[in-house]
C-alpha positions as CSV (number, residue, x, y, z in Angstrom):
1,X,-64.5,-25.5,-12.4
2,X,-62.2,-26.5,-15.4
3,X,-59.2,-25.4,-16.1
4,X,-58.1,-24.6,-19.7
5,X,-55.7,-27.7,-20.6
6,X,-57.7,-30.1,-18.9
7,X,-60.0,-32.3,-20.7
8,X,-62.6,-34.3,-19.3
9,X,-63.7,-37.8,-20.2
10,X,-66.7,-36.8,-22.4
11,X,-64.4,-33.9,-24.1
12,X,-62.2,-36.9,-24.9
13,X,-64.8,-38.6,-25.8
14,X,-66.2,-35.9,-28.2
15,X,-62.7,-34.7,-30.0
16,X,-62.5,-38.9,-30.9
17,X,-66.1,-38.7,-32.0
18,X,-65.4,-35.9,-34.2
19,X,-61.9,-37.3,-35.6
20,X,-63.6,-40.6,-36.9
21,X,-66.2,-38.5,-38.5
22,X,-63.8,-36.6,-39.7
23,X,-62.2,-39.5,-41.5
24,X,-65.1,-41.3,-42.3
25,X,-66.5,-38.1,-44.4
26,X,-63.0,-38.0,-46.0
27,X,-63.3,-41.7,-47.0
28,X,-66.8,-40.8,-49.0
29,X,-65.5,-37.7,-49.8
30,X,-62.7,-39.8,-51.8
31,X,-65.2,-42.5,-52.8
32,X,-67.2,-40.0,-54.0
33,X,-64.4,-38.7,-56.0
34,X,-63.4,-41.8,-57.4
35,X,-67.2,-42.9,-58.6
36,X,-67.1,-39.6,-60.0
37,X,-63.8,-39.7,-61.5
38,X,-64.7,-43.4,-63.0
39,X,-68.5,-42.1,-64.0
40,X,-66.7,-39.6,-66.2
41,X,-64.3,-42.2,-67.5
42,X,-67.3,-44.6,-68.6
43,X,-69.3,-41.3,-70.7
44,X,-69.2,-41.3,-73.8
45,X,-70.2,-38.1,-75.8
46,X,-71.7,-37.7,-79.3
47,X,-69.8,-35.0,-80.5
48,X,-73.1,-34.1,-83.1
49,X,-75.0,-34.0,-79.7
50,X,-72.4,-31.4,-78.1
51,X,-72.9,-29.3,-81.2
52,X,-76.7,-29.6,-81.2
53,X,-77.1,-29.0,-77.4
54,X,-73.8,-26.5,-76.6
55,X,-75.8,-25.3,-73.5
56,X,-75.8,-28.8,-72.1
57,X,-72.2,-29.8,-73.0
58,X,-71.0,-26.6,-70.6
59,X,-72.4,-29.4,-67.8
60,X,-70.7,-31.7,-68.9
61,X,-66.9,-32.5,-67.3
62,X,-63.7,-31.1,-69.1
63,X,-62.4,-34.7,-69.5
64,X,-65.7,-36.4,-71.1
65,X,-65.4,-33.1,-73.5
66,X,-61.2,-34.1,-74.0
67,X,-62.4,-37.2,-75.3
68,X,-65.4,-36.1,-77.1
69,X,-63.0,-34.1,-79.0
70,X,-60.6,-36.7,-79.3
71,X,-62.7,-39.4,-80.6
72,X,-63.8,-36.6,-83.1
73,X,-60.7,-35.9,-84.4
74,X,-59.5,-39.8,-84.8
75,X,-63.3,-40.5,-86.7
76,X,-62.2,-37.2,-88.9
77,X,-58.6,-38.8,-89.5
78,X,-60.1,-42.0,-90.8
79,X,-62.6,-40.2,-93.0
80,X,-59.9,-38.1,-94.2
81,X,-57.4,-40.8,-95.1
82,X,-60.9,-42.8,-96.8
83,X,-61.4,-39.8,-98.9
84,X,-57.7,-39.9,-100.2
85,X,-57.7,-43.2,-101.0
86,X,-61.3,-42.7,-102.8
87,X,-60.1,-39.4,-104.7
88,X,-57.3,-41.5,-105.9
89,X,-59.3,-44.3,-107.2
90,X,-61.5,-41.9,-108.9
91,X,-58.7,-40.3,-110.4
92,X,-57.4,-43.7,-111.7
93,X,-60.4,-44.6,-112.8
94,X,-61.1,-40.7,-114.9
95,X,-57.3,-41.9,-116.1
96,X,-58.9,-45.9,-117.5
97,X,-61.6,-44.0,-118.9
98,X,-59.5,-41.2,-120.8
99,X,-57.7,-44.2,-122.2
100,X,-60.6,-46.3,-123.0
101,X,-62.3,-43.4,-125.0
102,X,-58.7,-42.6,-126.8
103,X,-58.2,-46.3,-127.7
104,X,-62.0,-46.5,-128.9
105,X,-61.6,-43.4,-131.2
106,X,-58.3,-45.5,-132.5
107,X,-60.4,-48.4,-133.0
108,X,-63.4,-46.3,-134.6
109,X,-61.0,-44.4,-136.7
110,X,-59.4,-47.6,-138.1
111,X,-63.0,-49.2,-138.7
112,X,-64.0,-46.2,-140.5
113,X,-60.8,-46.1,-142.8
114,X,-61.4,-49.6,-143.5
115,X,-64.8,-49.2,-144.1
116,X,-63.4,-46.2,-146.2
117,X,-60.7,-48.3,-148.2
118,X,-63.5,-51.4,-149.1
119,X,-66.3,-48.9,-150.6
120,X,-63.2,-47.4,-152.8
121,X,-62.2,-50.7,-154.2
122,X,-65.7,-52.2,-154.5
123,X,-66.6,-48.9,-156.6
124,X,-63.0,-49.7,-158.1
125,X,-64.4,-53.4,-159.0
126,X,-67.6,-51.6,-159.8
127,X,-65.9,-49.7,-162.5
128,X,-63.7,-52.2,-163.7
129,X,-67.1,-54.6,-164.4
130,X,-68.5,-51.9,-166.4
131,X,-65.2,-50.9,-168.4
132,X,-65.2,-55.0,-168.8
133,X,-68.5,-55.2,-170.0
134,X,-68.4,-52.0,-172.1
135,X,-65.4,-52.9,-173.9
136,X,-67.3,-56.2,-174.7
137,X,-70.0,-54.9,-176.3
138,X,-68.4,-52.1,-178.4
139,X,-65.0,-54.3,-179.3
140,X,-64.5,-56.0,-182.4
141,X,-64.5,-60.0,-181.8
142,X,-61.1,-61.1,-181.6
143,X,-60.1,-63.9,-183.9
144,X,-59.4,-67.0,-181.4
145,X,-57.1,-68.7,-183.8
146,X,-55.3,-66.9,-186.4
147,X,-56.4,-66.7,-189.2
148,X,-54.0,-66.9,-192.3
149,X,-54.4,-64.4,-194.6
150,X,-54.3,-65.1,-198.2
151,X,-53.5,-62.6,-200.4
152,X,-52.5,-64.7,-203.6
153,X,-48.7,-64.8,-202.9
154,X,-46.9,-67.8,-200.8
155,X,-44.2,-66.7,-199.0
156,X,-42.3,-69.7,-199.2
């Protein structure tokens, strides 16, 4: 008979048995953990594939889903600050064109006066032509020399 307290050999022998198994599973219970922990590290999520499969993202890890929503949010940052800096380019460029159009009505509004200004004086040398040439025709000639006019006295 045994007594409680007393251990035998193969109890001994058992309770070490046990204790290294013990450890060992707590060893690939920590390995496990760590190849788990580091699987998780290395996936990478498609945040468009979260939002097309929502069931299958509830699988996924909280930390995979941290950095889904992280990497989002920095793609959504760069997008935004890209369409700032294309917003203000097309606003400087609507600005160029307001003042390319104003400075082209300028330029089309002083072509037209001009155009304006030449038809008015080649109608004025038009008119001018024909007052010359009218006057020609209907004028007595003009004497090119004088002509001395006798009238019997001398005026001497």
């Amino acid at each position: 008979m045994r007594m409680r307290g007393q251990m035998t050999s193969g109890d001994a022998r058992a309770e070490r048995l046990v204790r290294q198994v013990r450890t060992e599973l707590s060893q690939v219970q920590e390995t496990l953990g760590a190849l788990s922990q580091q699987h998780d590290e290395m996936l990478e999520v498609d945040p468009s594939a979260v939002a097309q499969n929502p069931e299958a993202a509830l699988t996924l890890p909280p930390a995979v889903l941290v950095r889904a929503v992280v990497s989002a949010e920095a793609e959504n940052a760069r997008l935004r600050k890209r369409a700032r800096k294309v917003e203000s380019r097309q606003r400087q460029l609507r600005e160029r064109l307001q003042e390319l159009q104003l400075a082209e009505a300028v330029r089309s509004s002083r072509l037209q006066t001009l155009e304006d200004v030449i038809s008015a004086l080649h109608g004025n040398l038009t008119d001018l032509r024909q007052d010359r040439e009218y006057l020609r025709r209907w004028s007595p000639p003009q004497l090119t020399s004088p002509v001395e006019l006798s009238d019997g006295d001398d005026h001497r």
